[in-house]
PLY file of the C-alpha trace (Angstrom):
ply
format ascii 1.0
element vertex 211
property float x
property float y
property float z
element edge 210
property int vertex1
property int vertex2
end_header
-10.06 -113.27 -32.10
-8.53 -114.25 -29.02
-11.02 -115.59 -26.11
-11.73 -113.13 -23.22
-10.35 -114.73 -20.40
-13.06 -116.14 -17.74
-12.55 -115.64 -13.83
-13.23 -118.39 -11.73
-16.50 -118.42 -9.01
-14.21 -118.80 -6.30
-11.78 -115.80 -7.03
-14.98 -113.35 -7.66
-15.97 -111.35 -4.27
-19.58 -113.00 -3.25
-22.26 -112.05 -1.00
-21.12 -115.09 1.31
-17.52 -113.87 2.07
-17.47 -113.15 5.27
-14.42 -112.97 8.20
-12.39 -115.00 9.32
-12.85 -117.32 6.60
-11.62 -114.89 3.75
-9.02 -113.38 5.83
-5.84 -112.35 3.85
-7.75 -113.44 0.33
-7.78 -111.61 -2.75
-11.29 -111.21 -4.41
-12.02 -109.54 -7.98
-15.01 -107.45 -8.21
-14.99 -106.58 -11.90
-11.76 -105.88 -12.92
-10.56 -105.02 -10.03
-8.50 -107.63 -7.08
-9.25 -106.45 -3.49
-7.24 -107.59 -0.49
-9.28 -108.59 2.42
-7.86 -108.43 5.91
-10.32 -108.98 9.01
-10.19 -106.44 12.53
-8.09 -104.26 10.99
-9.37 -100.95 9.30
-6.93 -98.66 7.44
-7.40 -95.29 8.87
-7.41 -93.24 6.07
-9.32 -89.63 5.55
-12.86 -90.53 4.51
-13.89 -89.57 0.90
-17.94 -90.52 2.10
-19.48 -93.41 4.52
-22.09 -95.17 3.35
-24.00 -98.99 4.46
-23.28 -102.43 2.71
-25.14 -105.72 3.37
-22.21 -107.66 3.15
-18.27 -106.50 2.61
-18.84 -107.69 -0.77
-21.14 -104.80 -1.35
-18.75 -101.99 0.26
-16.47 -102.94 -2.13
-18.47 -102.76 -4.99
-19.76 -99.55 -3.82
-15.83 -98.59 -3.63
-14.94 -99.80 -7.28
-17.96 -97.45 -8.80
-17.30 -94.37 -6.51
-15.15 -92.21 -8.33
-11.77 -91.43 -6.18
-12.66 -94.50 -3.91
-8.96 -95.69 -3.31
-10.20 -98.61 -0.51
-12.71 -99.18 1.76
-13.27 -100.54 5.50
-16.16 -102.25 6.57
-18.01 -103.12 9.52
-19.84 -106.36 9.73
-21.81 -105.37 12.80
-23.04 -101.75 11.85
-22.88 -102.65 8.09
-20.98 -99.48 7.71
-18.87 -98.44 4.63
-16.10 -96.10 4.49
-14.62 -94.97 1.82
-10.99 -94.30 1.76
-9.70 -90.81 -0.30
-6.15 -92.55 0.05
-4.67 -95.97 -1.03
-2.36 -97.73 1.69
-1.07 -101.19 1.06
-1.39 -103.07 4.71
-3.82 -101.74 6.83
-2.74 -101.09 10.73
-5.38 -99.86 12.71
-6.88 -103.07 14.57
-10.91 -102.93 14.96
-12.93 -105.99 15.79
-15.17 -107.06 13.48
-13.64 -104.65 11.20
-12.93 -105.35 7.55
-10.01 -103.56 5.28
-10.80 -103.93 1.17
-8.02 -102.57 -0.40
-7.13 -102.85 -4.18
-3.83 -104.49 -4.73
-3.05 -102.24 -6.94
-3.30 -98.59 -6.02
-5.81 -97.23 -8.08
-3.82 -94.06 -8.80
-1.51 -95.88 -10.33
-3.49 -98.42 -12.34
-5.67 -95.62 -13.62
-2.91 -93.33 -14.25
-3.21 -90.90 -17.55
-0.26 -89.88 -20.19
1.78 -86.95 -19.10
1.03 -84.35 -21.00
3.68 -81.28 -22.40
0.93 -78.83 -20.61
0.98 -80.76 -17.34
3.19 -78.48 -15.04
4.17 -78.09 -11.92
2.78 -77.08 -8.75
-0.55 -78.55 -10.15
1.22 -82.52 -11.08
3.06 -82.53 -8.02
2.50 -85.93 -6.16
0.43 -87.31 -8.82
0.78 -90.18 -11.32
1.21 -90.37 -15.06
2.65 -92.33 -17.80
5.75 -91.40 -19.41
7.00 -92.22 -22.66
7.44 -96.14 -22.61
3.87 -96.78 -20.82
5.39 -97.14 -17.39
3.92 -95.05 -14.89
5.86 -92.73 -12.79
5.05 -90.05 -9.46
5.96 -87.06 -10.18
7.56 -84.67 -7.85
8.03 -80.68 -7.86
10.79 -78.43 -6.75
13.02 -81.33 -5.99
14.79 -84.21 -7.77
16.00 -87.93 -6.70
19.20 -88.77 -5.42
20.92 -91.75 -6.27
23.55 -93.42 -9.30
22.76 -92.60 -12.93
22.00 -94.70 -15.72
22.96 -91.81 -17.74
23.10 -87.93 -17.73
22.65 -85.67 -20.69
21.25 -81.93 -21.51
18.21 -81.65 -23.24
16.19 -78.47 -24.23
13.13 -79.50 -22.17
11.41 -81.85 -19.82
9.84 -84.21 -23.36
13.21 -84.56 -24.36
14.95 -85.48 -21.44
11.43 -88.24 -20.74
12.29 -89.56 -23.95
16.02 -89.84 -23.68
15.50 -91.52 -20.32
12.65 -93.96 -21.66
15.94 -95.46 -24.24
18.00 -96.28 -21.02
17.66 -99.51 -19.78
17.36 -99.82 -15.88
15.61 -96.06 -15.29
13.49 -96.21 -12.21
13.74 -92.04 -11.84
13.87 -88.89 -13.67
15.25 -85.39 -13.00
14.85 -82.82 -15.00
16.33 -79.11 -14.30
14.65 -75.97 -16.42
16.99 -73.23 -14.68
20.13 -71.88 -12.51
23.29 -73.34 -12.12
22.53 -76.72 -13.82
19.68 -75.70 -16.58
18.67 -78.57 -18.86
20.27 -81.24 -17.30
18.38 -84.38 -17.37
19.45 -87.60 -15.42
18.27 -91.04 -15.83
18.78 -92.71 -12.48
18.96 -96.82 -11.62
18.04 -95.68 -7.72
15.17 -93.34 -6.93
14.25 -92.20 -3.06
11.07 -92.84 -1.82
10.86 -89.56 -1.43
13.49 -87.32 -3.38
15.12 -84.89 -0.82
17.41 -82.80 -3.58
17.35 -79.02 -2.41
19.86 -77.13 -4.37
17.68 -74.77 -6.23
14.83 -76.76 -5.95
12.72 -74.37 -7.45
14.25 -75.69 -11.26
13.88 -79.81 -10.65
11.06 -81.45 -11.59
11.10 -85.41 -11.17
9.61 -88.18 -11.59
9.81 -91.66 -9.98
9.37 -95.57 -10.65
5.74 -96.25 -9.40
5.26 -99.32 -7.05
0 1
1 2
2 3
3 4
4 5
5 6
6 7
7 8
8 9
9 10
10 11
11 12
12 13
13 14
14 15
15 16
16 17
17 18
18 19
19 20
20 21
21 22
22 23
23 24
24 25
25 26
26 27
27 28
28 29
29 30
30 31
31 32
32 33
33 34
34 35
35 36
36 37
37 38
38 39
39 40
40 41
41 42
42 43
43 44
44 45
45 46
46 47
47 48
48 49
49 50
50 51
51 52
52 53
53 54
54 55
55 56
56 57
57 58
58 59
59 60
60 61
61 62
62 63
63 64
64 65
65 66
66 67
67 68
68 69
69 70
70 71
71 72
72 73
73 74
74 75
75 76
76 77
77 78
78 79
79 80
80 81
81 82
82 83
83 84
84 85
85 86
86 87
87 88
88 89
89 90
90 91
91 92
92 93
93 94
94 95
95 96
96 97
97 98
98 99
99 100
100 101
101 102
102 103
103 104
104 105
105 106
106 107
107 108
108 109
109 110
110 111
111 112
112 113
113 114
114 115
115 116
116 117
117 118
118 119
119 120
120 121
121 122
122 123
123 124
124 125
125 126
126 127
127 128
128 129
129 130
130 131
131 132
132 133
133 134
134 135
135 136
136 137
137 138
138 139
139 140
140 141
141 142
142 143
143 144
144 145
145 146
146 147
147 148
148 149
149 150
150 151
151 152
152 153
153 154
154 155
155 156
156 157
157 158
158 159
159 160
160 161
161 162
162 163
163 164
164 165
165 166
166 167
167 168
168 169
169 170
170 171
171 172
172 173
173 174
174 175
175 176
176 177
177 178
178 179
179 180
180 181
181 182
182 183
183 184
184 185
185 186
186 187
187 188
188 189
189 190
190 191
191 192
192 193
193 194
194 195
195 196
196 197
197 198
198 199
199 200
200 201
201 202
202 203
203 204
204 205
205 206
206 207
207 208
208 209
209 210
């Protein structure tokens, strides 16, 4: 049996942490690697506010919350907000504020399998695994633009996933169910950040490289 591995003192958040001294540090509260930037809060829509002794306790409060995505601190009023929304560098400067955010975005490292009876408008924007165990955004009434890996048809949106999961280098998906260009399924080696393809959007379904 292999050993679990052990974290080190120094690398777990503690009570002590405090700003400036832990600016720009990564601490793990349970599984978990937060990224802690002083006077600077993130700005995000509040999923609930709360108080924390220490920052160390708003983001512990954040990690058991469920849809917590990040959380920004005050060391003077001890207040904790909790962030509905990940964002990866925090820009809103506040003085003795505190951002927590997860290096990983939580959507993404919590994502679940994609299932045949996920469909669109409900999966739009969200994240899931595809076929391979790489996690993907997927997008609705739209597809990516950008070179192909390969293109093929394929009866449905499973088989097209799984074609796409053989070719090396796939970073997005798109997947047509109707009109003018029914079952065709691309496997692209550039996605958009956001795909902007509007020919009959209403058929595409896509899905792109999570980062």
């Amino acid at each position: 049996m292999s050993a679990v591995p052990t974290v080190a003192a120094s690398d777990r958040f503690q009570p002590t942490d405090t700003c400036p001294e832990a600016d720009g540090k990564v601490k793990k509260v349970g599984t978990v690697d937060y990224k802690i930037t002083c006077d600077k809060h993130n700005g995000v829509p509040i999923l609930s506010t709360t108080t924390a002794d220490n920052m160390a306790a708003c983001a512990q409060i954040c990690q058991r919350t469920s849809g917590c995505m990040l959380a920004d601190y005050s060391i003077t009023t001890k207040r904790c907000d909790l962030g509905a929304e990940w964002k990866a560098v925090p820009d809103r400067p506040v003085a003795g504020g505190v951002s927590l955010v997860p290096v990983v975005n939580p959507a993404i490292a919590s994502a679940p399998d994609l299932k045949a009876t996920d469909v669109c408008p409900a999966i739009d924007k969200t994240y899931k695994k595809l076929e391979g165990g790489k996690t993907f955004k997927m997008w609705c009434n739209t597809a990516s633009k950008g070179a192909n890996v390969k293109t093929s048809k394929q009866p449905n949106r499973e088989a097209c996933i799984k074609d796409c999961a053989s070719a090396s280098g796939t970073v997005a998906i798109n997947y047509c169910t109707g009109g003018t260009y029914a079952q065709s399924c691309q496997c692209k080696s550039e996605k958009e950040a956001t795909p902007s393809y509007n020919y009959e959007p209403q058929y595409w379904w896509a899905a792109t490289l999570a980062s």
